[in-house]
N, C-alpha and C positions, 0 to 999 in steps of 0.2 A: 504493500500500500504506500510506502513512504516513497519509494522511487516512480509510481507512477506518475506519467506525465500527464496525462487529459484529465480533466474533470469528468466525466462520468464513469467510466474504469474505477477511480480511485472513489466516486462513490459509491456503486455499487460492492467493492471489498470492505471499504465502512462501516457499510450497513450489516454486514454480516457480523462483526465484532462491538457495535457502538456501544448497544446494551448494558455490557458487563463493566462498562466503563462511565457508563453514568452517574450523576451524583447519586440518582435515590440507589439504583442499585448496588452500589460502593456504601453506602450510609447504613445501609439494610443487608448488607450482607453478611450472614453468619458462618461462611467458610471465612472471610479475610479477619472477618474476628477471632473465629479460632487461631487462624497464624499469626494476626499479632502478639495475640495470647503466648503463642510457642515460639516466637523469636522475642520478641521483649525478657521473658519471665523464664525462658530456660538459656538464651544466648547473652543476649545483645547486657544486660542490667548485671548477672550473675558476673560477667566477665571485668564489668566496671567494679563491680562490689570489691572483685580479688585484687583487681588493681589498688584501688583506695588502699587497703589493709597489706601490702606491700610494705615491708621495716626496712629491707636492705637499699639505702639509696645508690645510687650510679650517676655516674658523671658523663657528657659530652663536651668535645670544644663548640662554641656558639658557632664559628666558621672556620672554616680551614686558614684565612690570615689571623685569627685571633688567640691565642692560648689559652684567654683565661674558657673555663669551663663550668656550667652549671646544673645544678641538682635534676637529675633526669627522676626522681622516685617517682612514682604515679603518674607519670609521663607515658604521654598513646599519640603516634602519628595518625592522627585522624581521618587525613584524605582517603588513603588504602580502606581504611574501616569505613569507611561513609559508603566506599564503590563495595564493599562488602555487604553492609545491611543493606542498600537498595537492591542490590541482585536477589538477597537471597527471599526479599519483600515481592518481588519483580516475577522471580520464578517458582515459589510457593502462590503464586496467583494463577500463574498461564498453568502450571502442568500438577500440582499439588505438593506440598511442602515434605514429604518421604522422597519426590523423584527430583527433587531440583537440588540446589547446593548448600551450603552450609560453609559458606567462605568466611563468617564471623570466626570461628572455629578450629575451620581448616584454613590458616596461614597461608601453607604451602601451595595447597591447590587453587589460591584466591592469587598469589603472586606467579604466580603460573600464566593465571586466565589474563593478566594483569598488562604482563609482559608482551603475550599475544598480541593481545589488543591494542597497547600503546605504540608499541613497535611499526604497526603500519600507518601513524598520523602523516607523517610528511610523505606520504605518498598516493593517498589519498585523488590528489586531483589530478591525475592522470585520467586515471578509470574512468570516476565521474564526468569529467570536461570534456575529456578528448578521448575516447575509448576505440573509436576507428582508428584513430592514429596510432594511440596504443596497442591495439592488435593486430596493427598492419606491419609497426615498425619489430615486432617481435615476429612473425610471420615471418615477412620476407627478408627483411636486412638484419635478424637476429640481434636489435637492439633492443634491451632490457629498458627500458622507461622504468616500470617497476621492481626491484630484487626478489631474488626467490623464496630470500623468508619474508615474504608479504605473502607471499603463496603460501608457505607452508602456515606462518599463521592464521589466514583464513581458513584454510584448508580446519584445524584443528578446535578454531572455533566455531566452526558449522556442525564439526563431531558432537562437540560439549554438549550443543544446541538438539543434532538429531539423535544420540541419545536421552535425553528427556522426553524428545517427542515419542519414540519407541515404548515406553514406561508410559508415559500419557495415555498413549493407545490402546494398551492394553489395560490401562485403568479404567478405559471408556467404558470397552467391553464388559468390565468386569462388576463395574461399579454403578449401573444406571438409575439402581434403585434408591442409592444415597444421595441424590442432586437436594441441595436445598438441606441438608440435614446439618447441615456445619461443620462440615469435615472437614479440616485442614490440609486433607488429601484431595481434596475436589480439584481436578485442573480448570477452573471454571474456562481458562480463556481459550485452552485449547477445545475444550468441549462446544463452546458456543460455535468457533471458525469451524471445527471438524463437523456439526449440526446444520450449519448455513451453507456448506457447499456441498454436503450430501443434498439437503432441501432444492439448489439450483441443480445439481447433476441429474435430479428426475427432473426437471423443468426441462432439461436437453438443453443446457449451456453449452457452444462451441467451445466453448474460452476453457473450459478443464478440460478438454481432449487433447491437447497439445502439449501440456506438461501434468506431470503424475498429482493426484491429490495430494499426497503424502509430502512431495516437495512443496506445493502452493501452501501448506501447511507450515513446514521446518522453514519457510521463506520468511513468511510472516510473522514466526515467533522466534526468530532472532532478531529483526529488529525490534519485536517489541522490549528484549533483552537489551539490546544494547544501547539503545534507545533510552529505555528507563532507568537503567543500573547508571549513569555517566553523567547525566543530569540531575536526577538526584543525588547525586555524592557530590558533584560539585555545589549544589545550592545548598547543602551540608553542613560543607566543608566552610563555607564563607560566613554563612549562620552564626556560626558556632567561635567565626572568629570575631565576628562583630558585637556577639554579646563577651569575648572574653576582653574586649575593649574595652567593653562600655556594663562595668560592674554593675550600674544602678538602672540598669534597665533588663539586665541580669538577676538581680535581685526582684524589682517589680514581675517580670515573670515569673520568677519562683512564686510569689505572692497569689499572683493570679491562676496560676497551676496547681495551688494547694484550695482554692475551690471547688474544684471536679468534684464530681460524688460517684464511686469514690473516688480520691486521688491516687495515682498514679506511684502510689509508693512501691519500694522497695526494700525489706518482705514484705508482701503485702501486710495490711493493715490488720485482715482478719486470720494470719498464720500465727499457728503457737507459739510460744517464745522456743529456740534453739530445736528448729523444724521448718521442714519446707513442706508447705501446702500443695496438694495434687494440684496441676494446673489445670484440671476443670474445674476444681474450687477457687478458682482464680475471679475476681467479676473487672472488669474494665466498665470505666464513662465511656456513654453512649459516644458514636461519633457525631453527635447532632451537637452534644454538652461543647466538644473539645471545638467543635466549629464556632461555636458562641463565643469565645474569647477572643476579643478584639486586640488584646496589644498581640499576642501569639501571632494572628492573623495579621496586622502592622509588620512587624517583625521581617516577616516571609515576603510580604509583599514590596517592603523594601530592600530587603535584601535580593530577592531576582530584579527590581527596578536598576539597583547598581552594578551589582554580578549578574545580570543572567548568564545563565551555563551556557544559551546559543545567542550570542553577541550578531552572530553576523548575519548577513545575508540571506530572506526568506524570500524565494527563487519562484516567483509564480508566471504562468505562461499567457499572455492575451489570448480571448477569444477571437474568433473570424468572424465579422459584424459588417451589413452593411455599410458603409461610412466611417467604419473603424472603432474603436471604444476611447473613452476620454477618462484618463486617472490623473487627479488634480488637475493643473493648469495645460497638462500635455494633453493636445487635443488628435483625433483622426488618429491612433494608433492601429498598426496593421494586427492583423491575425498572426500568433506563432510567435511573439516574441516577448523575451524575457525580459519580465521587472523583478524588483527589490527593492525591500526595506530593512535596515537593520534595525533591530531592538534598540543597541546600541546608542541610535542616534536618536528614536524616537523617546528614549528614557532620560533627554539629558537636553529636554526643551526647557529652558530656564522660564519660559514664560507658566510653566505647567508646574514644573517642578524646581522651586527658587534653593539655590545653592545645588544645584546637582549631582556634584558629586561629594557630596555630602550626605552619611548615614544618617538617615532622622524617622524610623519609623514614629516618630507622635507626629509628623506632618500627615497620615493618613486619617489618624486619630482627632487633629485641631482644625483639620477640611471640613466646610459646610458641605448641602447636599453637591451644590450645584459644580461645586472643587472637586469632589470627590468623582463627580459622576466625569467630569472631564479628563480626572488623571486614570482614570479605568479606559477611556479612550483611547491614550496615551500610552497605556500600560500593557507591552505587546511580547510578554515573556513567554509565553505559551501560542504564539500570534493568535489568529481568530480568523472564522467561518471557518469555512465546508475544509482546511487544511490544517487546522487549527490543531496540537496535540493532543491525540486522542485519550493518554493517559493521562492529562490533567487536574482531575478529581481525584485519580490516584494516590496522588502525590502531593495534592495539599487537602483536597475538601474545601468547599463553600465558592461564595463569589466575593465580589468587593462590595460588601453591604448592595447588593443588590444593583447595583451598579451597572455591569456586566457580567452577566451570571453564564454565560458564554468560555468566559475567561482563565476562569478557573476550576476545572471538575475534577477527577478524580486523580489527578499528579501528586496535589498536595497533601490529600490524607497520611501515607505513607510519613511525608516529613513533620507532619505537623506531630502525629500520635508516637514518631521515634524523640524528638525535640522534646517533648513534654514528656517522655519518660525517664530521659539524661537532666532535661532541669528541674526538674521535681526533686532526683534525690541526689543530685551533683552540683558541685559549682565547677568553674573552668575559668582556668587563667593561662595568657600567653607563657610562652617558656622563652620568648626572645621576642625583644619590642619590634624588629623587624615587620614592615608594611607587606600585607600581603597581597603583590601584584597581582593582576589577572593576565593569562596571557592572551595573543592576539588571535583568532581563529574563529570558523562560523561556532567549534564548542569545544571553549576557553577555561580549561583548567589554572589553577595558580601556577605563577610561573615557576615558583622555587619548587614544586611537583611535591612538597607536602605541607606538614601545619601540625606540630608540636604544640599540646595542650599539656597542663599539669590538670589532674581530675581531683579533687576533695570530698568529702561527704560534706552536705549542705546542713550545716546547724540546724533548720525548721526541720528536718525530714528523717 
């Protein structure tokens, strides 16, 4: 779906998957509640807990021209762990949380996937931009435009990918009577796409005769992986360093985080003393509660306004219109050709958003209606319409005060329900005053490629 170029194509593969992606069905769903339940309370909190309670401190140099060295105790490079939980949030969604990864966990096999993955950045626009050229010039005059371990890590990331699907499928099979029951084994996402194109394959769609189900399948849930795991670790990853900035709005979250009913503690609230509680005894705040929290939701929404994880260029194609189509001031454009906007630029209109590059989540919060409704127009992290990302409810939950409820669906849940689980019962402070760059790209990780936090247990919690 993500590389398709025409607009109908790309909405008809939409519509097969949009559902499971929607707010109310994201809000209401009691499979993604069971795996938060099982990645918060048996991963992601347990791991910070051991950390905290670490006695042996250790040291790093701050940089390699520096000597002096600072207290590494309770110290976690965050970036790595951020593209950790969202994978394994990402892939406990599409295929069910026994067949996808556990990269929180497993280190090894998370720097593994890591390595893959990051290794083919600078090469990238070959394929995408010029891909005749690139297949011609390897072809006939045996020039490599791209290197072979871009091959081979493709190659091994599509394995990662088709087996999960393997395991999904035969979950389908096996499992049709548990849909809806809250299993954290549900593949919801693959089951809805493997459901929609059986449903069009008896209709006699040409368009799956040509390539296998199984691949239109394993196609589409690697990007939804890769897609969701890299974006969310990056918006994370920024999150996380802007509240270890900015202590006192650090602290008002925690504040506002210990409202939830229940809160968000760690052990929970209703576990024995020196005992871990079965985690179906576990209860989590609704996801409707954790949406109602405004400065949370501030927070988020400034921090992708300043970092969005896809800074650059959203690549849309003109229709072919009588007399041509007119975007802004550019008039009679022909059919077939490509525009763009960057986030980028549309987040750093000073008329909309004064001091721009300036962190201020209470600017969302001290906006009247009619500001607010403006910087939601403005506010194009997730872009909008018919191309607009499909996991965006995911990944945060809610809209901008109703604003544009378009904007933000189910991206944000994901971030919002892991953020309120780390500040509920943690504080975080930087480990080196160093500014954390963003680097330059359409999805713009920090440039120094990680983010050193010290973690504490939070005195309220």
């Amino acid at each position: 779906m993500f590389a398709t170029a025409h607009s109908k194509p790309h909405s008809q593969r939409k519509r097969l998957i949009t559902n499971v992606y929607s707010k109310s069905f994201v809000q209401s769903s009691r499979s993604l509640h069971a795996i938060s339940k099982e990645i918060l309370f048996k991963r992601l909190l347990p791991m910070f807990q051991d950390l905290t309670s670490t006695s042996t401190p250790t040291s790093i140099p701050i940089s390699a021209a520096t000597p002096l060295k600072v207290d590494t105790s309770n110290t976690k490079d965050v970036l790595p762990l951020n593209y950790a939980i969202a994978m394994d949030f990402m892939n406990a969604y599409l295929f069910g949380i026994s067949r996808s990864s556990n990269f929180i966990h497993d280190v090894s096999a998370r720097n593994e996937f890591l390595r893959w993955y990051h290794c083919r950045k600078m090469y990238t626009f070959w394929a995408q931009e010029l891909p005749n050229l690139t297949s011609w010039l390897r072809c006939l005059l045996g020039v490599k435009l791209v290197p072979d371990f871009v091959d081979e890590a493709n190659k091994r990331i599509e394995q990662f990918c088709w087996e999960m699907c393997v395991k999904a499928h035969e979950g389908v099979g096996s499992e049709k009577e548990q849909v809806g029951e809250g299993n954290a084994d549900e593949p919801t996402v693959y089951r809805q796409l493997a459901n929609g194109l059986e449903r069009t394959a008896e209709k006699g769609d040409a368009n799956l005769e040509s390539v296998s189900r199984d691949n239109m399948i394993a196609s589409e849930m690697l990007d939804h992986l890769a897609a969701g795991h890299e974006t969310s670790g990056i918006a994370l990853t920024f999150t996380m360093y802007h509240l270890s900035r900015n202590t006192a709005i650090q602290d008002a979250l925690r504040k506002e985080l210990l409202t939830l009913q229940p809160p968000l503690l760690f052990p929970p609230a209703n576990a024995p003393p020196s005992s871990s509680l079965p985690i179906e005894d576990t209860v989590l705040p609704t996801s409707q509660s954790v949406d109602a929290l405004p400065l949370l939701q501030a927070i988020l929404l400034e921090t992708l306004r300043l970092n969005a994880p896809i800074p650059g260029p959203e690549p849309r194609v003109t229709p072919s219109t009588t007399g041509g189509v007119q975007l802004g001031e550019y008039k009679a454009l022909p059919g077939g050709v490509r525009v763009s906007t960057p986030a980028y630029t549309l987040h750093r209109n000073e008329e909309v958003f004064p001091e721009p590059e300036t962190w201020r989540p209470e600017r969302w919060l001290e906006a009247d209606e009619a500001q607010r409704r403006e910087m939601g127009r403005w506010w194009w992290a997730f872009s909008s319409g018919g191309r607009m990302c499909i996991g965006s409810n995911f990944a945060m939950q809610d809209a901008v005060w109703n604003l544009a409820a378009d904007l933000t669906c189910a991206y944000l849940l994901e971030m919002k329900v892991v953020l309120a689980a780390i500040y509920t019962n943690f504080q975080t402070e930087l480990v080196s005053d160093e500014i954390l760059e963003q680097s330059d790209g359409y999805t713009a990780g920090p440039k120094a490629e990680k983010l050193l936090l010290r973690f504490t247990r939070a005195r309220d919690s």
